[in-house]
C-alpha positions in Angstrom: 35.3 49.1 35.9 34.8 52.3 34.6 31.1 53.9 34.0 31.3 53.2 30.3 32.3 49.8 30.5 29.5 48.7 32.8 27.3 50.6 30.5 28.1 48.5 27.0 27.9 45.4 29.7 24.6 46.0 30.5 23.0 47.2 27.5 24.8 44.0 25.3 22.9 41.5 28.4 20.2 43.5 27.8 19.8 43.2 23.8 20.7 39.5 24.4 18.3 38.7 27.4 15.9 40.0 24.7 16.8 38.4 21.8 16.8 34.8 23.6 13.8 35.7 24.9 12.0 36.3 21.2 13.3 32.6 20.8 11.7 31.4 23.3 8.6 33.3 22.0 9.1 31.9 19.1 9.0 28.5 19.9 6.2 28.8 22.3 4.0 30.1 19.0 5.4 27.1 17.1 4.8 24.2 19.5 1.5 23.4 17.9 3.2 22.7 14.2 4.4 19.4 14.1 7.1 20.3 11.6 8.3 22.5 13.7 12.0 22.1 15.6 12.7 23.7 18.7 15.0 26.6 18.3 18.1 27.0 20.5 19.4 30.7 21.6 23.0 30.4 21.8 24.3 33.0 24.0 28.5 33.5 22.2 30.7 36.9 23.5 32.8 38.6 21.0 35.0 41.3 21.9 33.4 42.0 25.2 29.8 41.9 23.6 27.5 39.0 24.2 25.7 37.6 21.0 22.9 35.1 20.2 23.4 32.6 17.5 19.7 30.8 16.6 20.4 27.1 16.2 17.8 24.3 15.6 17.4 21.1 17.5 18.1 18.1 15.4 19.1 14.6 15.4 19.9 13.1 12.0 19.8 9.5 13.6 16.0 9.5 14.4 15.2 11.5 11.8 16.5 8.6 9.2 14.7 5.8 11.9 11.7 7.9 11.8 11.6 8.1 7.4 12.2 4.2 7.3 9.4 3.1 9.3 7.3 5.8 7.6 7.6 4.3 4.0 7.7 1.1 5.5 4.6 1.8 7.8 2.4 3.1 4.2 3.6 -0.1 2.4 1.8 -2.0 4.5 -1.1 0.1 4.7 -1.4 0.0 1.0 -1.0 -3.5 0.6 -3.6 -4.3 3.8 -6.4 -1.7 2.0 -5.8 -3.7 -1.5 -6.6 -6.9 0.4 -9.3 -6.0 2.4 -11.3 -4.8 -1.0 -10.2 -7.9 -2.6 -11.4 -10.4 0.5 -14.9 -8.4 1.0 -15.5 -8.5 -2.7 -14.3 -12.5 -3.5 -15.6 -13.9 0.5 -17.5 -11.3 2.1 -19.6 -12.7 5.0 -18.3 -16.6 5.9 -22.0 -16.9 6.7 -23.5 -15.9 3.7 -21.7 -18.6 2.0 -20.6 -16.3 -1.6 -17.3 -16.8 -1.9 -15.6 -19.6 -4.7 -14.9 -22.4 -1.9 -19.0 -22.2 -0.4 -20.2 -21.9 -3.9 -18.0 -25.2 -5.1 -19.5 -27.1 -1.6 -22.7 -25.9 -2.5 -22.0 -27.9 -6.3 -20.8 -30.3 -4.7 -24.1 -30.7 -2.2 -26.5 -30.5 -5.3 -24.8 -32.9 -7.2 -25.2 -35.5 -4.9 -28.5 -35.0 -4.4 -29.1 -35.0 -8.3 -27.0 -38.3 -8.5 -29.5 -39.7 -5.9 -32.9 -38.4 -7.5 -31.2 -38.2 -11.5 -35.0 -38.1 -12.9 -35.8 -35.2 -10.5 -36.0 -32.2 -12.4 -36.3 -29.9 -9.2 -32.5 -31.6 -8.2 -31.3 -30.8 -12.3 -32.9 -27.6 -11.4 -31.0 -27.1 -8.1 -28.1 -28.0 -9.4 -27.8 -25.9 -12.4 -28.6 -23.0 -10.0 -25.5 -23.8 -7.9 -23.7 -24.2 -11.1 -24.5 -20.7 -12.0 -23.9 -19.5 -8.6 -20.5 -21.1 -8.7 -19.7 -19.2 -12.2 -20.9 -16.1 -11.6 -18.8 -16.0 -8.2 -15.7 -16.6 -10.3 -16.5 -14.0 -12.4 -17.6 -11.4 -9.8 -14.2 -12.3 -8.4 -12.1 -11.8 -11.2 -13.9 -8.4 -11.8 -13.1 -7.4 -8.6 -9.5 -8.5 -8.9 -9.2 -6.0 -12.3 -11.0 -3.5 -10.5 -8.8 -3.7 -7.2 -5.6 -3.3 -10.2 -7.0 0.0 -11.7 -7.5 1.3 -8.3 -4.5 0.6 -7.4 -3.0 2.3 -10.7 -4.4 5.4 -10.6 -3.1 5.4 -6.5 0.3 5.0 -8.1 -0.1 7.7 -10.4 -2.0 10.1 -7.8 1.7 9.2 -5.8 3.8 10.0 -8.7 1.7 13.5 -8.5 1.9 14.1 -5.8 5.9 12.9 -5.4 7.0 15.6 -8.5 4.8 18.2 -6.3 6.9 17.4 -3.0 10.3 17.6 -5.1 9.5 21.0 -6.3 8.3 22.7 -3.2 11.6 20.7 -1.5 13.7 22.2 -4.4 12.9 26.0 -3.4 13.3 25.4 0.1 17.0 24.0 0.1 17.7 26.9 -2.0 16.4 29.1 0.7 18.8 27.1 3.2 21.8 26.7 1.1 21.7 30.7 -0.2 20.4 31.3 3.2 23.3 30.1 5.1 26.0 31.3 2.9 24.9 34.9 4.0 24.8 33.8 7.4 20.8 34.6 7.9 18.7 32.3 10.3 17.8 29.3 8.2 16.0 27.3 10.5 12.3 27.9 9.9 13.2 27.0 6.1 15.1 23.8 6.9 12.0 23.1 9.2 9.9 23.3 5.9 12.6 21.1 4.2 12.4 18.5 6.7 8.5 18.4 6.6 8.8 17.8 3.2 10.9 14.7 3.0 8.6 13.2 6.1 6.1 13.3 3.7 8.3 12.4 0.7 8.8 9.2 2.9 5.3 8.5 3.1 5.2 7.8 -1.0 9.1 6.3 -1.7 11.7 5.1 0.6 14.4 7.7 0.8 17.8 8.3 2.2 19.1 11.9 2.8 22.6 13.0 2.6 23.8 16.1 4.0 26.3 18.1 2.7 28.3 20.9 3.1 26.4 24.3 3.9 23.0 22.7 5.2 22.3 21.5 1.7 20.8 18.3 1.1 20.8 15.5 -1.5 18.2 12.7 -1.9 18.3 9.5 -3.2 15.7 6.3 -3.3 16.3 3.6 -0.9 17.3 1.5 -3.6 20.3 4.3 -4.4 18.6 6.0 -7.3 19.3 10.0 -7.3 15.8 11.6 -6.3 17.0 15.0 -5.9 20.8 16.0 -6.4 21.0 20.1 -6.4 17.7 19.9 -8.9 14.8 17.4 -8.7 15.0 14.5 -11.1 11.5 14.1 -13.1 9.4 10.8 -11.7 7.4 9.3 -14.3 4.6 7.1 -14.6 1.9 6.5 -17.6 -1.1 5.2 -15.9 -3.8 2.8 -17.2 -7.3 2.9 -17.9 -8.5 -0.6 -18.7 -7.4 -3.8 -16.6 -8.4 -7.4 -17.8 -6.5 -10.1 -16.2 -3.5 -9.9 -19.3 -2.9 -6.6 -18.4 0.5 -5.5 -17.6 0.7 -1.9 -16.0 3.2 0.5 -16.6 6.3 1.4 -14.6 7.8 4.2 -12.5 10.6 5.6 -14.1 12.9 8.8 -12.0 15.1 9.9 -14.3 14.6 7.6 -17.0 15.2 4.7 -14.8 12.9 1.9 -14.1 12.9 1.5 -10.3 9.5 -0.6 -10.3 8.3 -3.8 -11.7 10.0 -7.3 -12.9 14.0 -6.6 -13.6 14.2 -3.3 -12.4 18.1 -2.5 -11.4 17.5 -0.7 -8.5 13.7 -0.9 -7.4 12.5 0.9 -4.7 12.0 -0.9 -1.4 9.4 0.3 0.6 6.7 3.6 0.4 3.1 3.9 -0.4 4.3 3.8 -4.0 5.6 0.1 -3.6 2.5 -1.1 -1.5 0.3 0.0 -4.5 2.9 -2.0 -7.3 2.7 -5.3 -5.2 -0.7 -5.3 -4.9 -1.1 -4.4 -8.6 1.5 -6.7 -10.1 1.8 -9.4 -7.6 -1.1 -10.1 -5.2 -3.6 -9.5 -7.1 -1.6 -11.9 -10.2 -1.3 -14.4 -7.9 -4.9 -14.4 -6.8 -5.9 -14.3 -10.6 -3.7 -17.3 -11.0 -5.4 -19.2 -8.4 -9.3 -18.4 -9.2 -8.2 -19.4 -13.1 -6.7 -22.6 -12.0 -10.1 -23.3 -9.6 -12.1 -22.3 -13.0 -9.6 -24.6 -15.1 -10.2 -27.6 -12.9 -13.7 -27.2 -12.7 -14.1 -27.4 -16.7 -12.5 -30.3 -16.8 -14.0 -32.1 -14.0 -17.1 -31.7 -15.7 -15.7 -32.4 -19.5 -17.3 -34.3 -21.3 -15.1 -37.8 -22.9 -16.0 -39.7 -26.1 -17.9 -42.5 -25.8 -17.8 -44.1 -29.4 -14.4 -45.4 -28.6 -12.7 -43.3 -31.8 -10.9 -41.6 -28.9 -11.4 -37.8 -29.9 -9.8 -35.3 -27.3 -12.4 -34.1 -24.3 -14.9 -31.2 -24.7 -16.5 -28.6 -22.6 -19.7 -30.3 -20.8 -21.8 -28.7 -18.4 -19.1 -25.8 -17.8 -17.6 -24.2 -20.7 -16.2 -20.3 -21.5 -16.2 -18.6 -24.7 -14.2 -19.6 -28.0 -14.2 -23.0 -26.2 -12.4 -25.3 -28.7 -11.1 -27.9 -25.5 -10.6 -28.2 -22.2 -7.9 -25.9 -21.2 -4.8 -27.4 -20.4 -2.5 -26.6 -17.7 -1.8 -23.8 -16.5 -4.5 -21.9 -17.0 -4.9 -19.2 -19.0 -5.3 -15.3 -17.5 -9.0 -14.7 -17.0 -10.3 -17.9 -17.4 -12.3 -17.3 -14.0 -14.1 -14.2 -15.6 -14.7 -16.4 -18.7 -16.1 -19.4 -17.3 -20.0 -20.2 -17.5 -22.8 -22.9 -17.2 -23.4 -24.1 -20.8 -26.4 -23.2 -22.4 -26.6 -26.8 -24.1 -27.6 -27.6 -20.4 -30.1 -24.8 -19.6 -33.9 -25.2 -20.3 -34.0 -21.0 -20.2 -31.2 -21.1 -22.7 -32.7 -23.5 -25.3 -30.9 -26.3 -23.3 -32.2 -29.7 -21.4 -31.5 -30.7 -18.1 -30.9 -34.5 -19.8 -27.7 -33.2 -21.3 -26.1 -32.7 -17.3 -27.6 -36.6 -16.6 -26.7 -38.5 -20.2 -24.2 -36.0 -21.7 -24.3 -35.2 -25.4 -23.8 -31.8 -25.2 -21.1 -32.2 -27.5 -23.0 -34.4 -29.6 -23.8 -37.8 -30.4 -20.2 -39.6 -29.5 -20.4 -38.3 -26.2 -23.5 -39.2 -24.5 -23.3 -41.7 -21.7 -27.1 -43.1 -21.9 -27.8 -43.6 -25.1 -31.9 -45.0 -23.9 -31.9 -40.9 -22.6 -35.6 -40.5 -21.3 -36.2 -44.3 -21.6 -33.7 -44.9 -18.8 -34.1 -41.8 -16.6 -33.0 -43.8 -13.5 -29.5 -43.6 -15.0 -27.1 -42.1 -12.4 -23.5 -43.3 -13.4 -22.4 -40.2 -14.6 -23.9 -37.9 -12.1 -22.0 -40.2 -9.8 -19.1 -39.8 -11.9 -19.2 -36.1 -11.8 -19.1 -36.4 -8.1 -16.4 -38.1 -7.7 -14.5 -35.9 -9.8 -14.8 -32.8 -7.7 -13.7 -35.0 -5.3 -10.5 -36.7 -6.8 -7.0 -35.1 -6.5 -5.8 -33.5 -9.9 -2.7 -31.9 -11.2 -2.5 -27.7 -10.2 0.2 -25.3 -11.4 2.8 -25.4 -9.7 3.2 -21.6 -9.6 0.5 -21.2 -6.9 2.7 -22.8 -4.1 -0.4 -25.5 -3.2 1.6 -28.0 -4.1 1.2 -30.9 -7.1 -2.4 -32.1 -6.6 -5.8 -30.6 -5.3 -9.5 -31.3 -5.3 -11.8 -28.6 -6.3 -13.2 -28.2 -2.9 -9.5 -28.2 -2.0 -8.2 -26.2 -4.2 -10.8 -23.4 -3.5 -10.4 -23.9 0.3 -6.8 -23.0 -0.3 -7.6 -20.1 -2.3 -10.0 -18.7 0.5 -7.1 -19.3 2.6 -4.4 -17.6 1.1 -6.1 -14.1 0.4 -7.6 -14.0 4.5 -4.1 -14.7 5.7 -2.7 -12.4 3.6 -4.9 -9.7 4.9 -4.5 -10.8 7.9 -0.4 -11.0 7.8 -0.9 -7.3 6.5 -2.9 -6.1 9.4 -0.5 -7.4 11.6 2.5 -5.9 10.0 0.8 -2.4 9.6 0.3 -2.7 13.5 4.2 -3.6 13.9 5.1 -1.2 11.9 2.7 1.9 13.2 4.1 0.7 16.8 7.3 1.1 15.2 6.6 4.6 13.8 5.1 6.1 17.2 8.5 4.9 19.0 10.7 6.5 16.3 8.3 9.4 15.7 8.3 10.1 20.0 11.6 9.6 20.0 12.4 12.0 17.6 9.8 14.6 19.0 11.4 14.6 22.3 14.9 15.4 21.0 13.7 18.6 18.5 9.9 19.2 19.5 9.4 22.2 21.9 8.5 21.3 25.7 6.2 24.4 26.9 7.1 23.4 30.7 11.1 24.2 29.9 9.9 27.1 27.8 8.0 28.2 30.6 11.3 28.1 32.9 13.4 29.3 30.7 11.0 32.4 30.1 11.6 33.3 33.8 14.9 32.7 33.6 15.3 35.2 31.7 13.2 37.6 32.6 15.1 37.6 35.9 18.1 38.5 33.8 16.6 41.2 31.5 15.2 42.7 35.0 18.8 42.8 36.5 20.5 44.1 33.3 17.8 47.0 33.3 18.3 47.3 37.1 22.0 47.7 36.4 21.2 50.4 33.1 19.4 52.4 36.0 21.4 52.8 38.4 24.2 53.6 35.5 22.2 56.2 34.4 21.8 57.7 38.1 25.1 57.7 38.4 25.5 59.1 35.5 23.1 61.9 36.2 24.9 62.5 39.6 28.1 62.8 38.1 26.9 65.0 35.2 25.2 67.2 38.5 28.6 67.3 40.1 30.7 68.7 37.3 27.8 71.3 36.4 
């Protein structure tokens, strides 16, 4: 091998031993970002000449498993944060007896002991306090349920936001990879920055990425609707500001089509984005349904019936709502729970008298029960018949999923019911599902994220092969010098 020969050897292991070591540099000064990739020096020779290719550790399988359980991971989370509002606002504390289903026991309790003392006006008393309690708990609930919705609007609008942000900065960055690689530059840093954006795309909509020739990268929803296909596609949403319990709330459109809400095509399936639509257009619906139906049932228990025998329709009694004109009929309107109150006819601090609740009348004349009134203030048939209907099974809507029949205390019981397992079905899911995400998530960190130990190794590695290479370049150059020395 002649002088020059070993020369260009040396010097190319040299430059090389050097340039791997820079990556190795480099990833030690990156293992603290946690969208950073570890970065591979690929040692190639071309024409006698070694050369170092930077490539970036990737796996596109984990990747994906790592983006489903991270939309699927902050569906949960949204739905278990809706729920948790909605079960501290509606039950709170089991012992401090607030929510609908205490309140209706605690009716029921004071009704009873009205029926047994019905010229007692410390028991009316009681009992028209209860009464009030139980109203005001419906409507506190309902309130709560509206105000859980417009939360939960304005989170879907802070994600649209913040969804169209993502999409932009993710727009500039495949640029940089897809112009980037057709001049052959190192692209990796930039598809790191690409990559950190769709994980946190993922947090907000279910996506699936497709890659495609020249490291560029299309995106689409998981239920197959084009999120970003060489340019972003706009992602729409016209948020709410008022939420009564008729209130329908607008939908998610990307690109002009709907991909939330009832009869969307291709809705999206998972994301922080759906977690907020269920909870705004289902759970909370259905818990609306429920406390109307509790509120619906509870009028008409209490309704009052004609007693003239001319066989006009029931009325209001001691619980009514306003614009009254009947009892409501099944199923009960939206809102009725927010409507409902104690009527004044029955309410001493209203212009009422406690009477009314023991002989009826409050809708005149044809419907009082003891006609003596005052004369017979013994009379307890009706208080006893009040009792016995918060007691008795009646028809329930269907919709609910209780089944045909319910008593009030029932009914309630089952409403209690259904919102704590719900939260409690959430928590559990947002703990299989974050279980789910730390597998996938360590997974993928040990495939791409940077180990410091084999850094550490490789470091010395190749040192020891930058030290023999200028080892080698010295005694070249002594050779050299002799040989220059001889000739002189």
């Amino acid at each position: 091998m002649s002088l020059s020969v070993a020369y260009n050897t040396a010097r190319s292991s040299l430059q090389a031993s050097q340039s791997q070591m820079a990556v190795v540099s480099r990833n030690t000064s990156g293992a603290s970002d946690p969208n950073y990739s570890r970065k591979l020096g690929v040692l190639t020779t071309t024409g006698g000449f070694a050369r170092v290719t930077v490539l970036r550790a990737s796996d596109q399988a984990l990747l994906t498993k790592m983006l489903e359980t991270t939309s699927a991971s902050a569906t949960q989370k949204a739905l278990l944060e809706g729920l948790q509002k909605l079960s501290q606002t509606t039950i709170g504390d089991p012992e401090l007896d607030q929510s609908p289903a205490a309140r209706v026991g605690a009716l029921n309790s004071a009704l009873q002991q009205y029926a047994n003392a019905p010229d007692s006006t410390a028991m009316a008393q009681a009992f028209i306090k209860a009464a009030s309690n139980l109203a005001d708990s419906l409507n506190q609930a309902t309130a709560a349920i509206q105000a859980v919705r417009l939360e939960a609007d304005g989170g879907m609008a802070a994600s649209v936001t913040r969804i169209n942000d993502l999409l932009a900065k993710f727009e500039k960055a495949n640029q940089q990879v897809v112009s980037g690689t057709a001049l052959g530059a190192d692209v990796s840093d930039a598809m790191d920055t690409r990559d950190g954006l769709i994980a946190q795309l993922s947090e907000e909509i279910g996506i699936t990425v497709v890659p495609r020739a020249g490291n560029d990268i299309a995106l689409y929803t998981d239920g197959g609707v084009p999120l970003f296909d060489r340019t972003a596609r706009p992602v729409t949403f016209k948020p709410t500001t008022v939420f009564g319990a008729g209130t329908t709330g607008g939908d998610v459109l990307i690109d002009g089509i709907r991909v939330t809400g009832e009869g969307a095509l291709m809705p999206l399936n998972s994301g922080n984005l759906v977690g907020l639509a269920k909870l705004r257009d289902e759970v909370t619906i259905d818990y609306q349904a429920q406390l109307d139906e509790i509120a619906r049932n509870l009028i008409a228990a209490f309704a009052e019936s004609d007693q003239s025998g001319a066989a006009q329709p029931d009325m209001p009694g001691i619980f009514t709502f306003a614009g009254a004109t009947g009892v409501p009929t099944m199923p009960a309107s939206a809102g009725l729970a927010g409507l409902i109150k104690v009527n004044d006819a029955v309410d001493p601090n209203k212009g009422g008298s406690f009477d009314k609740i023991r002989d009826g009348g409050v809708n005149g004349a044809d419907y009082v029960y003891n006609p003596a009134g005052g004369a017979n203030a013994s009379f307890s048939q009706r208080l006893y018949a009040l009792a016995d209907a918060m007691t008795a099974q009646r028809p329930i809507a269907a919709g609910l999923g209780f089944g045909p029949t319910a008593s009030l205390q029932n009914l309630a019981s089952l409403s209690g019911s259904w919102i704590e397992n719900a939260r409690q079905s959430a928590s559990q899911s947002v703990e299989y599902q974050n279980t789910l995400l730390g597998h996938a998530s360590e997974a993928l960190s040990n495939a791409t994220d940077v180990n410091m130990d084999d850094e550490t190794a490789l470091m010395l590695q190749l040192e020891k092969s930058y030290s023999a290479s200028a080892k080698l370049l010295s005694v070249i150059d002594q050779m050299l010098k002799t040989l220059l020395g001889i000739v002189g």
